[in-house]
C-alpha atoms as a printed R data frame, in Angstrom:
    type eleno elety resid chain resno      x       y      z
1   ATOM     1    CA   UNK     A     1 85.120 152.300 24.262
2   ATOM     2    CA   UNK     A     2 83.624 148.845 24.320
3   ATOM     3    CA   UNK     A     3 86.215 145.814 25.559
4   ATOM     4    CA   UNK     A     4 87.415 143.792 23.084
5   ATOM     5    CA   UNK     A     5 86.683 140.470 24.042
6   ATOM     6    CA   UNK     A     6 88.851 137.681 23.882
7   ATOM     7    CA   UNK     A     7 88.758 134.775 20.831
8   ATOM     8    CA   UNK     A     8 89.607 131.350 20.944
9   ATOM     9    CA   UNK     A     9 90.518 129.620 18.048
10  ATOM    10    CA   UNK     A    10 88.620 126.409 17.083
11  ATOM    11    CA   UNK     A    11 91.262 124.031 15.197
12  ATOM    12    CA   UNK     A    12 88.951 121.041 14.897
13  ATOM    13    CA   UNK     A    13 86.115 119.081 16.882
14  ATOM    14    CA   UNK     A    14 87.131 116.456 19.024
15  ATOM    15    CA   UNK     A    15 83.931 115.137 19.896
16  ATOM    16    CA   UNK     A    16 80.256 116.942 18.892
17  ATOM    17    CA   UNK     A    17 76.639 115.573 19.826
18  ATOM    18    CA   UNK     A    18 73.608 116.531 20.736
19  ATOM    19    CA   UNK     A    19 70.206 114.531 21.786
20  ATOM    20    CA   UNK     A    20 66.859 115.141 22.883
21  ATOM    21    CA   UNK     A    21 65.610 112.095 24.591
22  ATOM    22    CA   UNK     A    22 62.038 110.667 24.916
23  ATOM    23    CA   UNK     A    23 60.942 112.852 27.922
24  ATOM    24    CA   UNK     A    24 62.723 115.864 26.784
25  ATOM    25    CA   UNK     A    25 66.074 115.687 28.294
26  ATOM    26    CA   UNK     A    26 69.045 117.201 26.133
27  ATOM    27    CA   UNK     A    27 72.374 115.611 26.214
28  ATOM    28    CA   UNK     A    28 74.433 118.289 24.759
29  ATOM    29    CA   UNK     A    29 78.126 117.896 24.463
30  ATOM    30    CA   UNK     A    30 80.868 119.679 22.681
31  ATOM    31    CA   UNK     A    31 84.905 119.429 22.965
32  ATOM    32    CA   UNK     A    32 87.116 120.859 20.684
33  ATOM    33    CA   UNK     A    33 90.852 121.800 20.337
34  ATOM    34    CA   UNK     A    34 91.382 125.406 20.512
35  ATOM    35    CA   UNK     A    35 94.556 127.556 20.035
36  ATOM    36    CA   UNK     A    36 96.718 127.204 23.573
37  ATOM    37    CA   UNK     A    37 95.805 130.373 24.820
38  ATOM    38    CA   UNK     A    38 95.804 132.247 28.723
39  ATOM    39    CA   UNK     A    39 92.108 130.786 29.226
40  ATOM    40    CA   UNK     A    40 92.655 127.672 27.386
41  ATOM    41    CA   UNK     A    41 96.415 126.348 28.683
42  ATOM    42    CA   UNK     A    42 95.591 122.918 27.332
43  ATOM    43    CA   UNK     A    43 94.573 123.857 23.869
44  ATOM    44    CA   UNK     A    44 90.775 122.198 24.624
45  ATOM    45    CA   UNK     A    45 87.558 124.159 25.023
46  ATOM    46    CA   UNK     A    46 84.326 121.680 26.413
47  ATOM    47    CA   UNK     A    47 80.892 122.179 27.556
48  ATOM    48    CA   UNK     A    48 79.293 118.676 28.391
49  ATOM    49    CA   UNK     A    49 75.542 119.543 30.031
50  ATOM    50    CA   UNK     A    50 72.367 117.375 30.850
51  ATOM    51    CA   UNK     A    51 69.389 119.294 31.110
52  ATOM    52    CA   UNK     A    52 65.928 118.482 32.237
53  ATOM    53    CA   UNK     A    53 62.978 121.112 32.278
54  ATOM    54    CA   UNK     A    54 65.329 123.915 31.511
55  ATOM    55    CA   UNK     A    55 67.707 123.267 34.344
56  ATOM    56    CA   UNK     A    56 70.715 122.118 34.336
57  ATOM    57    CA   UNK     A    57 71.482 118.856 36.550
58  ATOM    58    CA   UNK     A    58 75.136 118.222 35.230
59  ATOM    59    CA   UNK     A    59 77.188 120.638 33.521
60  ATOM    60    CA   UNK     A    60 81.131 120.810 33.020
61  ATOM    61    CA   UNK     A    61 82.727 123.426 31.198
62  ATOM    62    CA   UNK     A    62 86.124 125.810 31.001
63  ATOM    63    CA   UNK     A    63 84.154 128.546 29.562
64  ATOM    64    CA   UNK     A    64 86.807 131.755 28.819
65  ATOM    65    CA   UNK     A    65 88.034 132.848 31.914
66  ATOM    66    CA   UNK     A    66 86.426 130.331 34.451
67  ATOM    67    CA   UNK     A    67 88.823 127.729 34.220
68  ATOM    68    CA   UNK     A    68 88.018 124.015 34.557
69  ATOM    69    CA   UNK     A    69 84.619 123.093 36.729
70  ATOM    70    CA   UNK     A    70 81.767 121.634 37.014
71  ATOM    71    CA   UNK     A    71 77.703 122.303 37.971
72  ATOM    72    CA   UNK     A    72 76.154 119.799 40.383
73  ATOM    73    CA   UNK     A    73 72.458 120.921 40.120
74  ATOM    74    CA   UNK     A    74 73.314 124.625 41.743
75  ATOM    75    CA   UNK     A    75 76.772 123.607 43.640
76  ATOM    76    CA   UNK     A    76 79.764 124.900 41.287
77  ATOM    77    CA   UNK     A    77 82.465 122.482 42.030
78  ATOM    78    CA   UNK     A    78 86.252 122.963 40.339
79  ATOM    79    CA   UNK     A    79 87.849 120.299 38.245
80  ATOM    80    CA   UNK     A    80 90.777 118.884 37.721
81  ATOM    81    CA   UNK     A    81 90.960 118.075 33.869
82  ATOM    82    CA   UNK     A    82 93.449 115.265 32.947
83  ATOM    83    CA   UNK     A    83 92.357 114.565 29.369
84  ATOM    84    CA   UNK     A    84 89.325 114.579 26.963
85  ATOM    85    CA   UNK     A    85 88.469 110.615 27.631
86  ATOM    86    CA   UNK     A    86 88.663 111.364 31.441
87  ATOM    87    CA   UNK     A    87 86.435 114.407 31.519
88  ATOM    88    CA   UNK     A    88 83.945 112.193 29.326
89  ATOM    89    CA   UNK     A    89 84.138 109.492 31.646
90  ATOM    90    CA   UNK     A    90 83.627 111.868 35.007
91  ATOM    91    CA   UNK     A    91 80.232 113.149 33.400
92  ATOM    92    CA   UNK     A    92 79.234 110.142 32.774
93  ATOM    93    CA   UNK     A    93 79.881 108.902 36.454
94  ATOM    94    CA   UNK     A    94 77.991 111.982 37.904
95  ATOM    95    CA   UNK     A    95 74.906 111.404 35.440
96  ATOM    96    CA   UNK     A    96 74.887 107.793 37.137
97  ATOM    97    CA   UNK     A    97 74.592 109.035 40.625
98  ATOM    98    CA   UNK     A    98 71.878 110.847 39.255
99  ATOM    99    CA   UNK     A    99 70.703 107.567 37.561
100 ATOM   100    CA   UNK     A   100 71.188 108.602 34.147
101 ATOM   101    CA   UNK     A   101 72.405 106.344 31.683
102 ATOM   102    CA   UNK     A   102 73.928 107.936 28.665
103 ATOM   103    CA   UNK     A   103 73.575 104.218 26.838
């Protein structure tokens, strides 16, 4: 018998975008408020990634199960998530080490 999986349920967006820049980088964000649930404790569900060539340099997410971390290139790192505006604001400050400029 196949697992059921687990559903989280989306009560609104919180913040949505998505760009593909100049020379192909995507900027693709997503937070949204989501049911309070086991795998989502704070009732918010985000993926925030920059790639470039198909790779992913800066990725944070709380995908189902994983919790709250974040991708460094190929390090896996965990997070501490205070709020939406501080989780936008840590991205950001990682794609500036990197010197990318969301602006």
């Amino acid at each position: 018998m196949a697992k059921k999986e687990k559903e989280s349920i989306v009560i609104r967006d919180i913040f949505s975008h998505k760009q593909i820049r100049d020379n192909g980088d995507i900027i693709d964000i997503s937070i949204q408020e989501v049911k309070k649930s086991e795998d989502y404790p704070e009732g918010v569900r985000y993926s925030l990634v920059y790639v470039r060539d198909g790779k992913n340099l800066v990725r944070y997410d709380n995908y189902m199960g994983h919790g709250h971390h974040k991708h460094i290139g190929n390090r896996r790192k965990e997070y501490e998530f205070k709020d939406e505006w501080q989780l936008f604001s840590d991205f950001e400050e990682d794609l500036n080490k990197l010197n990318i400029r969301l602006d």
